[in-house]
N, C-alpha and C positions, 0 to 999 in steps of 0.2 A: 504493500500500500504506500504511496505516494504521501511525500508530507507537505501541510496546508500551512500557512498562516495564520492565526486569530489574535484579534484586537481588540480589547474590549479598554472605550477612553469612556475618562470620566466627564461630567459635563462641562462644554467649552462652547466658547463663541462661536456665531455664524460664520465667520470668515477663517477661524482655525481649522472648522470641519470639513469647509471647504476643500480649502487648500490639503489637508489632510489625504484628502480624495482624489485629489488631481495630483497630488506626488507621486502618490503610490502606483498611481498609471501610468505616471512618465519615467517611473524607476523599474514598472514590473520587468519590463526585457532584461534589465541589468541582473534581477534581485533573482529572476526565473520563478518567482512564489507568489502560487495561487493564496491571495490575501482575504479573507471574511474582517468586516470589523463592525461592531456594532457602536452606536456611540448614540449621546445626549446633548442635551443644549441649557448652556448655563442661565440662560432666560428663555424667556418664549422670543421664537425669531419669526422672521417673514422670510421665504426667501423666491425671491422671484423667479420664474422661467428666463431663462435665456433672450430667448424674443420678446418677450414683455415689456412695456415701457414706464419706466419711473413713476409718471406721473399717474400708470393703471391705478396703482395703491390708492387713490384715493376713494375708487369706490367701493375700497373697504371701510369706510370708520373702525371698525371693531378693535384693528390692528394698526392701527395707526402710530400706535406708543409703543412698536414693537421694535426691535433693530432690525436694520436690513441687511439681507446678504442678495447678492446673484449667481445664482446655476450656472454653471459650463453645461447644464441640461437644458431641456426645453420643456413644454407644459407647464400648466397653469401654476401662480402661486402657491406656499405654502405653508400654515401658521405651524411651527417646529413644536412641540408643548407638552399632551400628553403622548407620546406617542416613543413608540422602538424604530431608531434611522440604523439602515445599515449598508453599508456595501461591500461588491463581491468582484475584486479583479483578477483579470484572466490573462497572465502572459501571453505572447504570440507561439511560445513554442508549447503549449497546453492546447489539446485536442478541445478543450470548451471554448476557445477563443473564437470560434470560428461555428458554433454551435449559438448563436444568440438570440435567436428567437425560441429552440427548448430551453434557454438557460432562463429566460425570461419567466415563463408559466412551469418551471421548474418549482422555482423558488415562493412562487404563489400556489404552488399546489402543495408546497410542503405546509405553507402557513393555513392553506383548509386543511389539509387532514388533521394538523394539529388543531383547529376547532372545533373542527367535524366529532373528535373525540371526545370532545367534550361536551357535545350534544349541542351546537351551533349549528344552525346552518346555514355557513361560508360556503360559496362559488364563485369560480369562475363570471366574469360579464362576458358575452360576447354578443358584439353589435352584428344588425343585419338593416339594410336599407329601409325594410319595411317594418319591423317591431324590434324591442331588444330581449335578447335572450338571457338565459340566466342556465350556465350548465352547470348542473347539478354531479361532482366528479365521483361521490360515493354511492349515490344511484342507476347513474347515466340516463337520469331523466334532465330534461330540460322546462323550465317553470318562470312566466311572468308573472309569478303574484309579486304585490307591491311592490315592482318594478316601477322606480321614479322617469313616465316618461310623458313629454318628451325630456331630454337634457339637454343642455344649453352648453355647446360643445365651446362655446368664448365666454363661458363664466370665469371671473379672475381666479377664485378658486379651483385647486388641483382637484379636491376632495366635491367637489358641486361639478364636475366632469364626471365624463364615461368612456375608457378605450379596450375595447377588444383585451380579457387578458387580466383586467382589475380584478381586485379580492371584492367581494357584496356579502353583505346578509341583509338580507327581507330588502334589499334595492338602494343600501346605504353603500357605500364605498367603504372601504376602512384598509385599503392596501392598494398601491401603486408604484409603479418602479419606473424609471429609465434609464436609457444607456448610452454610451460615449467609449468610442474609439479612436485610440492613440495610435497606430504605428503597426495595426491590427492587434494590440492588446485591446481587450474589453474591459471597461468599466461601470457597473451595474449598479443602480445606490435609488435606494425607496426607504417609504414610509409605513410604518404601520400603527393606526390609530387607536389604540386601547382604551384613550378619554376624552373628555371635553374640555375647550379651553374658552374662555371667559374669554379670547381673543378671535374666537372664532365660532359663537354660539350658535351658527346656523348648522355645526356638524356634530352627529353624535361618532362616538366611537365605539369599541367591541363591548366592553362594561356601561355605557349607555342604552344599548340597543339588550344586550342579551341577561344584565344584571349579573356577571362573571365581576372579578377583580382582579385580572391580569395586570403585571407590569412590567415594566422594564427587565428587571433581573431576573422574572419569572420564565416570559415570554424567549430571553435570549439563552440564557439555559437548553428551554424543551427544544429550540431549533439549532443546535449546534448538529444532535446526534443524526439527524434525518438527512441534514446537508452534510456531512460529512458521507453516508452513507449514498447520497446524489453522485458527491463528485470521485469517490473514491480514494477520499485523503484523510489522512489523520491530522487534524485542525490542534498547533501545537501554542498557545500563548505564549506571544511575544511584541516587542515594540518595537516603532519605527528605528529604523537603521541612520546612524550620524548622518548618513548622506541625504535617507529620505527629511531628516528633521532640517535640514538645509533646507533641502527643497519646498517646503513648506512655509521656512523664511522668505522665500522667494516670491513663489506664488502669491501668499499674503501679499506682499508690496507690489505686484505688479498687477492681482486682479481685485482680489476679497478687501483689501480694506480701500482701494483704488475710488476715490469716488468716481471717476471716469469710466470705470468698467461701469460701476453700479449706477450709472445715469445712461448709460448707451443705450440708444433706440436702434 
């Protein structure tokens, strides 16, 4: 068995996690390690899509006293708070690199079964021109009950979207991911929403909707062993490498605290 990276930070800024994220993708070819890290945010953050523009924020009031950061991702907003962030990169020389659309609904079907078991029922979204569907992966039925639709695919919220491949229970979103390639390494990095945040009361998360009390520490535990067993590696705790913690210095100053990045339209 092949051995993994794992990273578990404690909570930090929007703009260290960033950068944190885009290191590790611009060092994987160097480092050759499939890297997991799961991480927090020392306040509740905002962090914009990519393409999004500055001035979208404002028609959030909710978040407005939040700090900001911007995505090397794209898609909608998103309020950082209760919720488990994580991501997953893939050197070029790692056979998953080049696997990115099952690594994608991979790592989302690991987080349903892990609810599934506990008698939630998480699915799969997947969109279709004429209705949306909701596949159901522990039955292999497919079901629109309380499917929130239509959706309003340019709501600033990420979590008030719907794309082929989201985590749902009863039509709520409560998981999404996306990805970014470097050099053909891949970089994977989502959210998953276990609560509600006072900065973003239009969204419930998994303990709002199902009355569970998942959290952070709980949540990143039970998905270690299912992803490890995905990718075929033994997930070894450890920390960024002198070189990746440069890099981080770097990135910081040149995107994440940049207010130039974070004003570009």
């Amino acid at each position: 068995m092949q051995r993994a990276r794992l990273i578990i930070d404690p909570p930090s800024t929007g703009g260290w996690n960033m950068a944190v994220d885009q290191a590790i993708l611009e060092t994987a070819d160097e480092t050759g390690l499939v890297t997991l890290r799961f991480y927090q945010w020392s306040l509740p953050t905002l962090s914009l899509g990519y393409f999004q523009k500055l001035a979208d924020r404002d028609r959030h009031p909710s978040s407005l006293n939040c700090p900001l950061v911007r995505r090397r991702t794209g898609g909608g907003a998103i309020v950082h708070d209760a919720e488990l962030t994580y991501s997953l990169c893939v050197p070029s020389t790692n056979r998953w690199s080049s696997k990115n659309e099952e690594l994608y609904d991979a790592i989302h079907k690991i987080i349903i079964s892990l609810l599934n078991e506990d008698g939630i029922p998480a699915a799969l979204y997947r969109d279709t021109p004429e209705k949306p569907k909701i596949e159901d992966n522990s039955s292999g039925l497919n079901s629109n009950e309380n499917s929130p639709w239509p959706v309003d695919p340019k709501s600033f919220l990420c979590f008030l979207r719907r794309s082929p491949g989201d985590v749902v229970i009863k039509g709520h979103k409560i998981a999404g991911s996306a990805q970014r390639r470097l050099k053909k390494s891949l970089l994977q990095h989502g959210s998953v929403l276990y609560g509600n945040s006072i900065f973003a009361p239009e969204l419930n998360g998994i303990n709002n909707i199902s009355g569970s009390k998942y959290t952070f520490d709980g949540l990143s535990s039970r998905l270690l062993s299912p992803i490890e067993d995905y990718l075929g590696a033994r997930l070894d705790r450890q920390d960024l490498s002198k070189r990746e913690k440069m890099a981080v210095k770097r990135v910081q100053n040149s995107h994440f605290k940049n207010p130039k990045w974070t004003s570009r339209s």
